[in-house]
C-alpha distance (Angstrom), angle and dihedral (degrees) to the residues before:
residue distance angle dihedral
X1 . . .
X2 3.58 . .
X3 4.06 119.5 .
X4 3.48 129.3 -150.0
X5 4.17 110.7 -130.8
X6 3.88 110.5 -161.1
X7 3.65 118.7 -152.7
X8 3.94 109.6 -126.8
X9 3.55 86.5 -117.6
X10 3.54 94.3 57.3
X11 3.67 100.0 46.2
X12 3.91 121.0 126.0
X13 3.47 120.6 -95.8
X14 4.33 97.3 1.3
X15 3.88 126.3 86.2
X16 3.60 127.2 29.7
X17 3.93 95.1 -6.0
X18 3.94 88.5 61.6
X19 3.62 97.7 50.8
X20 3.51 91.0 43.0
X21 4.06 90.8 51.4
X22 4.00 89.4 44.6
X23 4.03 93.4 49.2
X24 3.82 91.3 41.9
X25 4.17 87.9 59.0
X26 4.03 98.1 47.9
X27 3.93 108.6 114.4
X28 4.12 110.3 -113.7
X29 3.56 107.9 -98.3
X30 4.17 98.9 -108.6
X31 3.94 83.6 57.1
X32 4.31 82.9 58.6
X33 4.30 109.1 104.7
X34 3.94 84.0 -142.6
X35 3.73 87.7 61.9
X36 3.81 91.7 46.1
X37 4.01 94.0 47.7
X38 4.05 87.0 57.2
X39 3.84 95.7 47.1
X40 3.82 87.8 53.8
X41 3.59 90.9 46.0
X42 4.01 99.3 43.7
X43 3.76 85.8 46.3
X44 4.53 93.8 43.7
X45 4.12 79.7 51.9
X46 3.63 96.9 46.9
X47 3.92 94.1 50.1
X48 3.72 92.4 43.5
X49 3.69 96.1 55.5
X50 4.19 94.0 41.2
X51 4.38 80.9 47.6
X52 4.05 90.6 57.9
X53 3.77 93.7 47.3
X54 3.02 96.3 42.8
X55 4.05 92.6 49.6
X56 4.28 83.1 37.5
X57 3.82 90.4 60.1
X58 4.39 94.4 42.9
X59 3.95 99.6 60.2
X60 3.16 125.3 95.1
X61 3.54 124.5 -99.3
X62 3.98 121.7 -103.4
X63 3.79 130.9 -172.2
X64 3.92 115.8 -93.6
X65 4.22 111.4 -169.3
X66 4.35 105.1 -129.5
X67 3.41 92.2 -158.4
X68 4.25 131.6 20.3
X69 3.70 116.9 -73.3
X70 3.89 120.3 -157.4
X71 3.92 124.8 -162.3
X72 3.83 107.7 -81.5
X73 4.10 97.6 27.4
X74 4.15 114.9 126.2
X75 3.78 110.0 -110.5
X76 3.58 125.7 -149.3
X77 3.73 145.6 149.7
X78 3.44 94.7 -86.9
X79 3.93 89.7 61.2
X80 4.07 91.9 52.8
X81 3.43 142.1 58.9
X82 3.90 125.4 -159.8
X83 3.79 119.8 -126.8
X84 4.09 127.3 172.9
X85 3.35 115.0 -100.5
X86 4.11 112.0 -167.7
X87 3.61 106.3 -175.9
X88 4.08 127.5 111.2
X89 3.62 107.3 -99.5
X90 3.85 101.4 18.5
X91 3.99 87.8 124.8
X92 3.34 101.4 55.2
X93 3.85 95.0 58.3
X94 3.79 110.4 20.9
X95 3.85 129.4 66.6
X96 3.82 109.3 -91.7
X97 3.86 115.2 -134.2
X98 3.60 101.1 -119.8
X99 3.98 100.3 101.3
X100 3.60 148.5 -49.7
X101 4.30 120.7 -109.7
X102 4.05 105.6 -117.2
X103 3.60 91.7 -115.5
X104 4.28 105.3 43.1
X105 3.36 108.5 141.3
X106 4.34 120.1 -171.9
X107 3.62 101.3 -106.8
X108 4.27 84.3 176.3
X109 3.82 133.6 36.8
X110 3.57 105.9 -101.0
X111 4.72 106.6 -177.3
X112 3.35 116.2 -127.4
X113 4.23 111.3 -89.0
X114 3.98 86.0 28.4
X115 3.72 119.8 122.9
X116 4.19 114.7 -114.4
X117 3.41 111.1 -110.1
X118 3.60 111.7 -137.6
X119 4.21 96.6 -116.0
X120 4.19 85.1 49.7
X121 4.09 89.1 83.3
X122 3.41 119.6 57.8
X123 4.36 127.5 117.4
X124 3.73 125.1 -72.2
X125 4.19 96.6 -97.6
X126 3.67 78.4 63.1
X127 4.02 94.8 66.8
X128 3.66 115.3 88.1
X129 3.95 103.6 -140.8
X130 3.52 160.5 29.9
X131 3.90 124.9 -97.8
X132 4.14 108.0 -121.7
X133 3.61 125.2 -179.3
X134 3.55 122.4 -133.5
X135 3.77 143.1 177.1
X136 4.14 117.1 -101.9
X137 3.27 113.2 -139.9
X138 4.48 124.9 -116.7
X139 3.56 96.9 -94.9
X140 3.71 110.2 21.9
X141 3.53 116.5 106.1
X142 4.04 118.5 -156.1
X143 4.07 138.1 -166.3
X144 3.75 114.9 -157.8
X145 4.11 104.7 -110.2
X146 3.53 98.8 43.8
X147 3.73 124.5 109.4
X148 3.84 123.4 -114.7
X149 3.84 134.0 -174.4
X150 4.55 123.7 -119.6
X151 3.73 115.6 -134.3
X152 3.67 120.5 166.9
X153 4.02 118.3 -143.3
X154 4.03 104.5 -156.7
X155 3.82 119.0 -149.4
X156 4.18 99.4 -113.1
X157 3.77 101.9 73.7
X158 3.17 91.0 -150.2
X159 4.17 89.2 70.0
X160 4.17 111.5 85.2
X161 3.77 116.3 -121.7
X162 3.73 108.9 -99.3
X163 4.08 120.5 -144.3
X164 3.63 102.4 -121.5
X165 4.04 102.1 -175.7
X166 3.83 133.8 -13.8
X167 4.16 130.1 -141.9
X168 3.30 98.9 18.7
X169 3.59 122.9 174.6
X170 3.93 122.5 -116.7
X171 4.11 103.9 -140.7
X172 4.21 85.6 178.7
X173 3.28 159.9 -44.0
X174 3.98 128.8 -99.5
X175 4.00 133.1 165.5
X176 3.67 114.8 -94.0
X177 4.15 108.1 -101.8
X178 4.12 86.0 -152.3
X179 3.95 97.3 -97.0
X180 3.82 96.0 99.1
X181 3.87 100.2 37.7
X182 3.48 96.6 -131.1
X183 3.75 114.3 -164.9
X184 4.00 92.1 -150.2
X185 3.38 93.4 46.6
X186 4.13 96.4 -119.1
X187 3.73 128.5 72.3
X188 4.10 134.4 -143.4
X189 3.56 122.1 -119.0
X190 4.42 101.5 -147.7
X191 3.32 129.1 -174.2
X192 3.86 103.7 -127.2
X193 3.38 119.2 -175.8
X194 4.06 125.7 -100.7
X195 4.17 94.9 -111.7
X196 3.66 85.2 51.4
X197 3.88 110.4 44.2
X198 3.64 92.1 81.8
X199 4.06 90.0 60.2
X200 3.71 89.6 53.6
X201 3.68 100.6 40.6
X202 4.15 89.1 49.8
X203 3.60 89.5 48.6
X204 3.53 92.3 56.9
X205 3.68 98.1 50.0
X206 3.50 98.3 43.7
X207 3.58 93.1 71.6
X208 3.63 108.7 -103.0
X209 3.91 116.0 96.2
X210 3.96 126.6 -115.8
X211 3.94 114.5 -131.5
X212 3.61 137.4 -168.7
X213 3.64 128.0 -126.3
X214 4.00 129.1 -164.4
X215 3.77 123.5 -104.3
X216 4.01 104.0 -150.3
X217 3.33 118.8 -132.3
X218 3.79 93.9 21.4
């Protein structure tokens, strides 16, 4: 009797044949749910990015300050730059785009980039203040637009140091030209109010020196 020997490779139904069969019955790969999920997503981005420039471009445009304003600076055109602003209520609180009155005035620090609020224009009898120049102090490290306290140091040392205004606005910072002394080398330009300039100015020509002091969290 003669037997037949098949070679493993040659065997019904294995090798070649079977991968073959198995590749033959995968699903195409636009038929996958994987590759359904990311069309839906690529497409949801797509549409969501078009939808917020689109909405972007239709507000209206509101005043945005290119450079720091401090209460009592002249505003005009050439000191603001009109961007769209999309969201419900923008109108009623920021600066539309549609001109600046020849004599607005800042009557509010507004940073540079920051939208103008509507109640930040107005004329100059409508800023509460007088800009005073004071010393900074070595050490102390200011911003303009945040708010400082007045004490006045008297020559005797044997006199306490007497608090001469609080939360007062820093409109800038400048390097000291040598009158004041200034221990930092640059002074602060505040806007004091008017019942209180006469404190400041007779503490500084009585001898003694006025200094600033940091609010935290201002």
């Amino acid at each position: 009797m003669i037997r037949r020997v098949h070679r493993t490779g040659d065997r019904p139904g294995t090798g070649p044949q079977i991968q073959a069969a198995v590749t033959s019955r995968r699903p195409p790969a636009w038929r996958s749910p994987r590759f359904g999920v990311g069309v839906v997503l690529v497409a949801g981005s797509v549409a969501l990015g078009s939808w917020a420039l689109d909405r972007a471009a239709s507000g209206e445009e509101m005043w945005v300050a290119k450079h720091d304003l401090a209460p009592g600076d002249a505003v005009t055109t050439e000191d603001l730059r009109a961007v769209p602003v999309s969201w419900d209520g923008g109108a009623s609180v920021y600066l539309a785009a549609d001109g600046v009155p020849t004599d607005a005035v800042a009557t509010s620090f507004v940073g540079e980039g920051e939208l103008i609020p509507a109640a930040a224009l107005g004329v100059a009898g409508d800023v509460d203040g007088r800009p005073v120049t004071v010393p900074v102090p070595a050490g102390v490290s200011l911003e303009p637009g945040v708010l400082v306290d007045l004490w006045a140091v008297p020559r005797l040392a044997s006199a306490p140091p007497t608090q001469l205004a609080d939360g007062v606005l820093v409109l800038g910072i400048e390097e000291d030209s040598g009158v004041l002394r200034s221990g930092s080398g640059t002074v602060a330009r505040v806007l004091v109010d008017v019942g209180a300039v006469a404190g400041v100015l007779a503490a500084q020509a009585d001898g003694g020196s006025v200094t600033l002091v940091e609010r935290p969290g201002s």
